[in-house]
N, C-alpha and C positions, 0 to 999 in steps of 0.2 A: 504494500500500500504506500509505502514512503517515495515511489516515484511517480506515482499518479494522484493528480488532485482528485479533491470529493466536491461535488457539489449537491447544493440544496436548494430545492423550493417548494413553501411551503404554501399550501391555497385553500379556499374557503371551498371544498365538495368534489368529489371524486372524477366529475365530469371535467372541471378545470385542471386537475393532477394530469388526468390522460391525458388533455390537449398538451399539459406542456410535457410531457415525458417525451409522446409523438415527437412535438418540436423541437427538441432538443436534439433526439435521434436525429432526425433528420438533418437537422440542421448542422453539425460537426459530426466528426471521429469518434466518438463515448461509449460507454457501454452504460447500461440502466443497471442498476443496483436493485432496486426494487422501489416500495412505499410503503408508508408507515401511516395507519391511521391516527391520529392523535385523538386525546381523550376531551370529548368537550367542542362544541360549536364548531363540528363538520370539520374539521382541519385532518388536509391531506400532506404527508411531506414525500416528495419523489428527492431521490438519492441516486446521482452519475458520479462516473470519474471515468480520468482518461488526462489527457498532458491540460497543461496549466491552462494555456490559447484555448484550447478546444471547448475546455467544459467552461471558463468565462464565456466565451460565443454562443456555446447551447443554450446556456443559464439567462444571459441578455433575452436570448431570441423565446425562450419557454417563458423568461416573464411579461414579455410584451402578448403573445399570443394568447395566454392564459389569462393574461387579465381583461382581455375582449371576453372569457368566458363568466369567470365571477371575481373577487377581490383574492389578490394574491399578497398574503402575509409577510412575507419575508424571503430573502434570498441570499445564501451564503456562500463563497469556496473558500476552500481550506488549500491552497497549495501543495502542500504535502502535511496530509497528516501524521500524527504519529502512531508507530505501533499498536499504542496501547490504546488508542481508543477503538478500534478493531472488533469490537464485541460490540460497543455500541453502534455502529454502524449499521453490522450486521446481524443483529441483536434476533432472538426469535420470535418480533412482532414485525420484523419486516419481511412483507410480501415479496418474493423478488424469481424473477426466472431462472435463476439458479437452481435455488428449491426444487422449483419444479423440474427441472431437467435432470436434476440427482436420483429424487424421489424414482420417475418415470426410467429411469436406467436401471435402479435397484428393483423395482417391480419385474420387467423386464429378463432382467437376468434370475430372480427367482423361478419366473414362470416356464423359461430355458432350462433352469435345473430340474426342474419336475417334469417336468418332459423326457429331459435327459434318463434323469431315476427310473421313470416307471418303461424306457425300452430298456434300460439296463436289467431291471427286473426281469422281465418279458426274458430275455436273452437265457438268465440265470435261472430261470423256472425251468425252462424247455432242456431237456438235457444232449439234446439232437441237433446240429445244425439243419437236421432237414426239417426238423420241426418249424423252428424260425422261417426257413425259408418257404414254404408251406403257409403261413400266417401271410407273408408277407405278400406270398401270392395271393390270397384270398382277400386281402387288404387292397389289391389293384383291384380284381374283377369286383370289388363291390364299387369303387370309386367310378370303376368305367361303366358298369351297369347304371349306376347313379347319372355319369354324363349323357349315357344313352339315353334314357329316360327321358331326360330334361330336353335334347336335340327331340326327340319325337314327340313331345308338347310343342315344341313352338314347329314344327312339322304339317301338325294336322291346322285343316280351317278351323278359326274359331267361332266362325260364323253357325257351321253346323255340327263339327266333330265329330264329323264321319271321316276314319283312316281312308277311305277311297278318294275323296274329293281330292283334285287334282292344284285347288285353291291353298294356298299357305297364307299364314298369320302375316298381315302388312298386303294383301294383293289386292284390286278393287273387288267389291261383292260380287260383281257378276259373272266373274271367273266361279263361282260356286255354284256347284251342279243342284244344289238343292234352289239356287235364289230364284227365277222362274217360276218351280215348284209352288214357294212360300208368297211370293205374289200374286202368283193367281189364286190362290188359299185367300190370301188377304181382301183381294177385290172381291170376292164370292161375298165375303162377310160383309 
């Protein structure tokens, strides 16, 4: 953190924080840290850093744009912070997309290992490689019977869903050997 400034701005409602966090992104090099609700009369604080220039220009440009949205409270950089404030920064009431890219990695890779576990199981159960391979066969012809399936729904007309009719799903109706049929049914009535 000691070669990247931090900046801050803090606004009256969450609509305003997004505009300026947007603008700021936009607007320079930075990255979004996250934001911070504050306790008490709708106050939002969004958190960047990135070199000194850059996040002064975001910060300028996020308070001008944000405060077209609602009143914006204050606005601070730090040049280079220090160390230790490090916790507060990134304290665990701030929202930030970091979190969520960690979280959604470790999810991720849990769901990869249990995966992994239960073919390993599988492996370890069967005490036959032809066993396995056997599974493994039955495991396509279900997949492909399944694709089959699904190609011979959209195969047949939908109009009347008789396998004969020469008409497919998307063609005009009168390509259906029954439409005739069902019109002159219709005009009788």
């Amino acid at each position: 953190m000691s070669e990247k400034a931090l900046g801050l701005i803090e606004t009256i409602g969450l609509a305003a924080a997004i505009e300026a966090a947007d603008t700021a992104i936009k607007s320079a090099n930075v990255n979004l840290i996250g934001y911070e609700l504050t306790k008490g009369n709708g106050m939002v604080t969004v958190k960047i850093e990135g070199d000194v220039g850059a996040v002064k220009a975001a910060i300028e440009a996020a308070k001008v744009s944000a405060s077209k949205i609602n009143k914006v409270c204050s606005v601070l950089i730090i040049p280079r912070p220090a160390e230790y404030i490090e916790k507060i920064i990134r304290s665990s009431l701030t929202v930030g997309l970091n979190k969520n890219e960690k979280s959604n990695a470790i999810e991720n890779n849990e769901i990869v290992k249990k995966i992994i576990d239960s073919k390993e199981k599988i492996i370890e159960e069967s005490t036959a490689q032809d066993n396995v391979e056997e599974i493994l066969k039955i495991d396509e012809k279900q997949f492909n019977q399944d694709d089959e399936h699904q190609e011979s729904k959209d195969d047949v007309c939908n109009i009347c869903k008789d396998p004969l009719c020469p008409r497919k799903k998307g063609q005009p109706r009168n390509l259906c050997i029954h439409y005739k049929k069902d019109k002159l049914v219709n005009e009788d009535e």
